[in-house]
C-alpha positions in Angstrom: 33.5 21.8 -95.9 36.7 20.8 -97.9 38.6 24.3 -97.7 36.4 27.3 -98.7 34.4 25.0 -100.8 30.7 23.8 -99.8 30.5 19.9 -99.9 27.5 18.8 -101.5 26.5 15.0 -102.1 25.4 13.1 -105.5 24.6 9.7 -103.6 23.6 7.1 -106.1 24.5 4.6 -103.9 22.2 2.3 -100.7 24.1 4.3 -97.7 22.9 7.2 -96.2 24.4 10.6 -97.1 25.5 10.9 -93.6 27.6 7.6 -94.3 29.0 8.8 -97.6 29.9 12.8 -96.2 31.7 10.8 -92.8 33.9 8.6 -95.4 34.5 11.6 -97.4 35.8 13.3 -94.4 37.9 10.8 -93.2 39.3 10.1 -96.7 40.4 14.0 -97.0 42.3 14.1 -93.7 44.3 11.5 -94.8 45.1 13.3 -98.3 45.5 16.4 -96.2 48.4 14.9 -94.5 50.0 13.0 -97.5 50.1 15.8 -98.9 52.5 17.4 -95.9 54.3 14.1 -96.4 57.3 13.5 -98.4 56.5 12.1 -102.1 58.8 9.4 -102.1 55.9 8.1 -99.5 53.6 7.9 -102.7 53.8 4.1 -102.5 53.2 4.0 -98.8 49.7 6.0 -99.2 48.8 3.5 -101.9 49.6 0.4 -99.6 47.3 2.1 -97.1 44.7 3.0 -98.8 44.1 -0.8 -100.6 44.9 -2.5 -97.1 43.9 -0.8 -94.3 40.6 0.5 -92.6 40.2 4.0 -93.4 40.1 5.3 -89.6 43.8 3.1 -89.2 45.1 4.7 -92.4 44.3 8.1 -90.2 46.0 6.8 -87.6 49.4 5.3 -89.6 49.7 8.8 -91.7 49.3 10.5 -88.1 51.7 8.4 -86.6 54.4 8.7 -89.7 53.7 13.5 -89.4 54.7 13.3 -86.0 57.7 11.3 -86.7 59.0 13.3 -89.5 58.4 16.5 -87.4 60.6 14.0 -84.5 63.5 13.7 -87.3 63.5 17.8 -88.0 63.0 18.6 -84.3 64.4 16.4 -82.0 67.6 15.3 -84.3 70.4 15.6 -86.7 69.1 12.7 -89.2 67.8 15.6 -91.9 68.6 19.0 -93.2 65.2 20.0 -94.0 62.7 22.6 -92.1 59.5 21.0 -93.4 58.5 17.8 -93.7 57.6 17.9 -97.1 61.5 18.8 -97.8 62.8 15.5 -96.0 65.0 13.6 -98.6 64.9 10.4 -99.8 68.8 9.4 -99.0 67.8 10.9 -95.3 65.1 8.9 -94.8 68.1 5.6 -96.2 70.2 6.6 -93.3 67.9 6.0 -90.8 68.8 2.9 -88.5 66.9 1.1 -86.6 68.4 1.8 -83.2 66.9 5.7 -84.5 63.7 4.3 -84.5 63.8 2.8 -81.6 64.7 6.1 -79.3 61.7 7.8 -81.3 59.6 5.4 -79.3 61.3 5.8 -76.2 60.9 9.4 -76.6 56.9 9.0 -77.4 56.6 7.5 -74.0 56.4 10.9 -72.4 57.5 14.3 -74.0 56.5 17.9 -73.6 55.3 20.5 -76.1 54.9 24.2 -75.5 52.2 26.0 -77.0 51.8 30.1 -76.1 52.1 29.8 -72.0 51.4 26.5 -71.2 53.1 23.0 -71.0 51.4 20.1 -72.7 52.8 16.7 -71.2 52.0 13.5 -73.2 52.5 10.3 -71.8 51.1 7.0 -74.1 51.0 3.8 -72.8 51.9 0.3 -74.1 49.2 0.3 -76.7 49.8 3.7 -78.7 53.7 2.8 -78.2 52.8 -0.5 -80.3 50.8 1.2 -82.9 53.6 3.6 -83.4 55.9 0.9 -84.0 53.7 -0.5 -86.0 53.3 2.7 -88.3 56.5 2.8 -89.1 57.6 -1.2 -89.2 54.8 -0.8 -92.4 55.9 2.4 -94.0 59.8 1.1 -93.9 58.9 -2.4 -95.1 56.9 -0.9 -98.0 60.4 1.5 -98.6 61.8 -1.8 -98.9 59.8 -3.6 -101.1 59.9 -0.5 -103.4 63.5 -0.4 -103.3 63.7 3.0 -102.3 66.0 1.7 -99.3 68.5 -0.6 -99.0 68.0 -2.3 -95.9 64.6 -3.9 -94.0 65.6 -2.2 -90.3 62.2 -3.5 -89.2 64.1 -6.7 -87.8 66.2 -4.2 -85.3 62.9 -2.9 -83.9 62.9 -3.5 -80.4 59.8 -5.2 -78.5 56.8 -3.6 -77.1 55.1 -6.0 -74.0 51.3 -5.2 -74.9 49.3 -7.1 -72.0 47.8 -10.4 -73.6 44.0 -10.0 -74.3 43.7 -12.6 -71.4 45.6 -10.5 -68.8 43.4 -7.5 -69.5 41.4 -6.4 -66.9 37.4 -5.7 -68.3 36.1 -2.3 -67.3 32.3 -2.4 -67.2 29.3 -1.2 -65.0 27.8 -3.4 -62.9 23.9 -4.5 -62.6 23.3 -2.1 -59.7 25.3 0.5 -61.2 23.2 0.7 -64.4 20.3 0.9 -62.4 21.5 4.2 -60.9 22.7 5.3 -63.7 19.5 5.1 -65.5 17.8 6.3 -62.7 19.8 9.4 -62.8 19.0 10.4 -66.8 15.0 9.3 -66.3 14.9 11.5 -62.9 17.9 14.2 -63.0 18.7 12.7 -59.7 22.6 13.3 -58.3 23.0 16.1 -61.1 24.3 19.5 -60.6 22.1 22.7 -60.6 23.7 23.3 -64.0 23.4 20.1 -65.5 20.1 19.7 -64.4 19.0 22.6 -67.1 20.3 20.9 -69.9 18.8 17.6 -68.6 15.3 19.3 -68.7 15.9 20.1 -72.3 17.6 16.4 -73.2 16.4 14.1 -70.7 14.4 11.7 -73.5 17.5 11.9 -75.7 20.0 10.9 -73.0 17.8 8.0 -72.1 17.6 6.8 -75.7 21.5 6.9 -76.0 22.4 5.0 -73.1 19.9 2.6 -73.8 21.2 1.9 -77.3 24.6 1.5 -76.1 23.6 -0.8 -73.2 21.3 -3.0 -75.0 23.5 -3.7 -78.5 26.8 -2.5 -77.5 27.1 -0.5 -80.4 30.4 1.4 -80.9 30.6 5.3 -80.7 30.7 5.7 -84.7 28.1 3.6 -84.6 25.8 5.5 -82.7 26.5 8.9 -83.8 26.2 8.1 -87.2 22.6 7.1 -86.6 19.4 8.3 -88.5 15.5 8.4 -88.1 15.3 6.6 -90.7 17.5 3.6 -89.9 14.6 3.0 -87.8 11.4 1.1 -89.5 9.2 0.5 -86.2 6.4 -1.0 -87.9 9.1 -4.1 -88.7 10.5 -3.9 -85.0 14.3 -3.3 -86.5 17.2 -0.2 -87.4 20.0 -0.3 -89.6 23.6 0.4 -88.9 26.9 0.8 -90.6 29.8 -1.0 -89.3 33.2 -1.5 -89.7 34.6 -3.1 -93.3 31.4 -1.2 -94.6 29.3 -3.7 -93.4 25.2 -3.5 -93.1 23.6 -4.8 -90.4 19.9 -5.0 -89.2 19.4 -5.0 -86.0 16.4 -6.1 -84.3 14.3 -3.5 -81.8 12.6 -4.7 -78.7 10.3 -2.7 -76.7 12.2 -0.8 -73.8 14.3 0.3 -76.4 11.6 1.0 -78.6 9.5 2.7 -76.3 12.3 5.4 -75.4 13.3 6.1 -79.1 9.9 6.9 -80.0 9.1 9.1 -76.7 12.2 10.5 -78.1 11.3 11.7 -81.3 7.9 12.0 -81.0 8.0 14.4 -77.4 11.6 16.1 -78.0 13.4 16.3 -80.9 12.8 19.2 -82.9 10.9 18.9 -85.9 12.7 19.0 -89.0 11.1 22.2 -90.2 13.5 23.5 -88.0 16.5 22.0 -88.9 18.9 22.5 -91.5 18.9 20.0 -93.9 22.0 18.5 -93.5 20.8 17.4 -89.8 17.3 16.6 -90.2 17.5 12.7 -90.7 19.9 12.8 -87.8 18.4 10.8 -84.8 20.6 12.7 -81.9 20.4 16.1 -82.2 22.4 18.6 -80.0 20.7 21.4 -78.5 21.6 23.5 -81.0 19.7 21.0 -83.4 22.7 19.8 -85.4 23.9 16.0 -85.2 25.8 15.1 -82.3 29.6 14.8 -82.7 31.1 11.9 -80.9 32.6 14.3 -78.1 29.5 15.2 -76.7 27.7 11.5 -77.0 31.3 10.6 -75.0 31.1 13.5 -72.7 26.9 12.6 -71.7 28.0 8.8 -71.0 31.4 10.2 -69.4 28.8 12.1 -67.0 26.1 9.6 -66.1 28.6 6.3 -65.7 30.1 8.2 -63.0 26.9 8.9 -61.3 26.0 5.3 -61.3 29.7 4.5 -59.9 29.4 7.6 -57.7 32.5 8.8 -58.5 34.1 12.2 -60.2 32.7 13.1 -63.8 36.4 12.5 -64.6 36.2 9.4 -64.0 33.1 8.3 -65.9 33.1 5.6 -68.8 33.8 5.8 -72.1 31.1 4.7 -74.7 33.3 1.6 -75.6 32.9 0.6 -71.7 29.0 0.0 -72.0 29.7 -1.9 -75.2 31.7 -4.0 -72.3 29.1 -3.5 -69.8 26.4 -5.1 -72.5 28.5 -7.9 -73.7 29.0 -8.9 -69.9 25.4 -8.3 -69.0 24.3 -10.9 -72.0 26.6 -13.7 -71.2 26.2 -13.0 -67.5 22.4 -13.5 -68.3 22.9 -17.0 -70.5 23.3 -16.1 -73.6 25.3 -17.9 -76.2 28.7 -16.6 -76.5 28.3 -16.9 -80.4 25.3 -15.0 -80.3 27.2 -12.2 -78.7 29.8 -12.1 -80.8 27.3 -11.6 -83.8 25.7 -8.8 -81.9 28.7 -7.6 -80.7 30.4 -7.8 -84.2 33.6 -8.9 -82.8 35.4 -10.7 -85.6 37.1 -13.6 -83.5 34.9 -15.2 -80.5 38.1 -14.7 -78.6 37.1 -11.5 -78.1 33.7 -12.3 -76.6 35.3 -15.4 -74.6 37.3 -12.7 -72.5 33.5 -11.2 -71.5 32.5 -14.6 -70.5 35.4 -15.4 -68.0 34.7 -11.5 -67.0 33.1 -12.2 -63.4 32.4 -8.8 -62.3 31.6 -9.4 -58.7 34.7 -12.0 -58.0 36.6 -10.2 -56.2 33.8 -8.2 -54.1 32.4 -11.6 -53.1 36.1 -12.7 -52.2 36.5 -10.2 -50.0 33.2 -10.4 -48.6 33.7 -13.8 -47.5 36.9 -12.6 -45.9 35.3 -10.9 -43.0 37.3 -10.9 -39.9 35.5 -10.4 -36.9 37.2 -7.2 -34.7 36.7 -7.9 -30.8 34.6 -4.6 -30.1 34.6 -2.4 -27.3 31.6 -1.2 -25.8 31.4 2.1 -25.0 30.2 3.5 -21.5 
């Protein structure tokens, strides 16, 4: 829906509609918020929209909202009550010592909505991509000569932890095991979520699968169809990032689940409206499955096969770790993971391969120290 209006789709092109509505959407978000954005940004959006990813250009325009809302309600740097009212000459005031307590200030900060409290707290990484945000937006200002002075230079450091010194969050052998023993047996599920595992029990299976076996990422998955998949060739289709197409090879556990899948659970597309019925993973309300709930299903069955709280499952993106570890750990060529894995430098991949996930277990367990015990009478 774009306002009131029904969005319907004159593909002429290879993608899937699916493809083409998701870019659409993502595209209007970010005109949504230019358009509560200053004009004198105009060259800013542009600069975006030729250089970035589409999903980072959501995240930039996000970024530079929240700190024009910052300037009208945390300060004295503008006049204006809405953002779209912020001036020009304001905005050429602006140091960078200004900038730099705006990120201080996004490292924790309340916000009160009705009765409640909201604390945020972000971490080195968002902190960075914050700074980034705005180091871009007042560097383009500067190449437009709208401002008079580059104040990206005054920025003050962010330590982001080296790639290297990262530590790699991913499930181990035996922990997949259980965890796929849970979503083919409902085993260690509650009462309650063992009546929607009756009803999605196939599906589950399919989606863990496909994330364990070509560590795809979430968009990836979600964005699936039925017919990405051509069975008779042994091989599915997916859309990437940089709009690339890739074919991806099938092999037969994973075959064997899709098609128990669709064949024994999905609903049949006489059912389904027809924006949903290419869809592969259908919700039980037999529309496509929005990234929440695919992250809230892996959320819940990680933490069964760590046996810990369901708030402390893994994300999606940690079984596209838990797959890239599992393939080198199993021999595999570190260059042939990084094609599968689509990472674009084999960096990336070569912090899998020095990823030992039992090191420290087996440190420890060769640590033993023997207690004098006492026998009791």
């Amino acid at each position: 829906m774009a306002g009131n209006k029904t969005v319907k789709i004159n593909n002429r092109s290879d993608k899937p509609d699916n493809i083409v509505l998701r870019e659409h959407e993502i595209v209007s978000k970010c005109e949504d918020i230019q358009n509560q954005l200053p004009r004198f940004l105009r060259g800013f959006f542009a600069y975006l929209k030729g250089n970035v990813l589409p999903m980072t250009r959501l995240s930039y325009l996000n970024d530079i909202r929240f700190f024009c809302r910052y300037l009208i309600d945390e300060t004295n740097l503008t006049d204006a009550s809405e953002i779209s009212d912020i001036k020009l000459e304001e905005f050429n005031r602006i140091k960078a010592v200004d900038v730099n307590v705006f990120i201080d200030y996004c490292r924790k900060y309340t916000v009160e909505k009705d009765s409640e409290i909201l604390i945020y707290e972000n971490g080195s990484k968002t902190l960075a991509r914050k700074k980034s945000s705005l180091s871009v937006m007042f560097k383009q200002l500067y190449r437009d000569e709208l401002i008079d002075k580059n104040i990206t230079d005054g920025f003050d450091p962010i330590k982001v932890p080296k790639a290297s010194e990262r530590e790699i969050k991913a499930l181990q052998d035996d922990e997949v095991m259980i965890m796929l023993d849970a979503v083919s047996t409902g085993s260690h599920l509650t009462p309650k979520e063992r009546q929607y595992w009756e009803k999605t029990r196939k599906r589950d299976k399919a989606i863990l699968m496909l994330f364990l076996t070509y560590g795809l990422r979430l968009f990836e998955l979600q964005q699936l169809n039925v017919s990405s998949f051509n069975f008779s060739r042994g091989e599915f289709r997916i859309y990437r990032k940089r709009d690339k197409e890739v074919m991806m090879p099938l092999n037969v556990s994973v075959t064997e689940v899709l098609t128990d899948y669709i064949d024994n659970e999905r609903a049949h597309d006489d059912k389904l409206e027809e924006i949903h019925r290419d869809a592969l993973f259908l919700s039980l309300q037999g529309k496509r499955m929005t990234e929440r709930q695919i992250r809230e299903l892996v959320k819940k069955y990680t933490s069964i096969g760590m046996s810990t709280s369901r708030d402390s499952g893994y994300s999606p993106h940690k079984l596209r770790a838990t797959a890239a570890t599992s393939l080198i750990g199993r021999g595999n060529s570190i260059f042939d993971v990084q094609a599968l894995m689509d990472h674009e430098q084999v960096t990336t991949t070569q912090l899998y391969a020095n990823h030992r996930m039992n090191v420290k277990r087996d440190l420890v367990r060769d640590m033993e120290w023997e207690l004098e015990r006492k026998e009791r009478k």
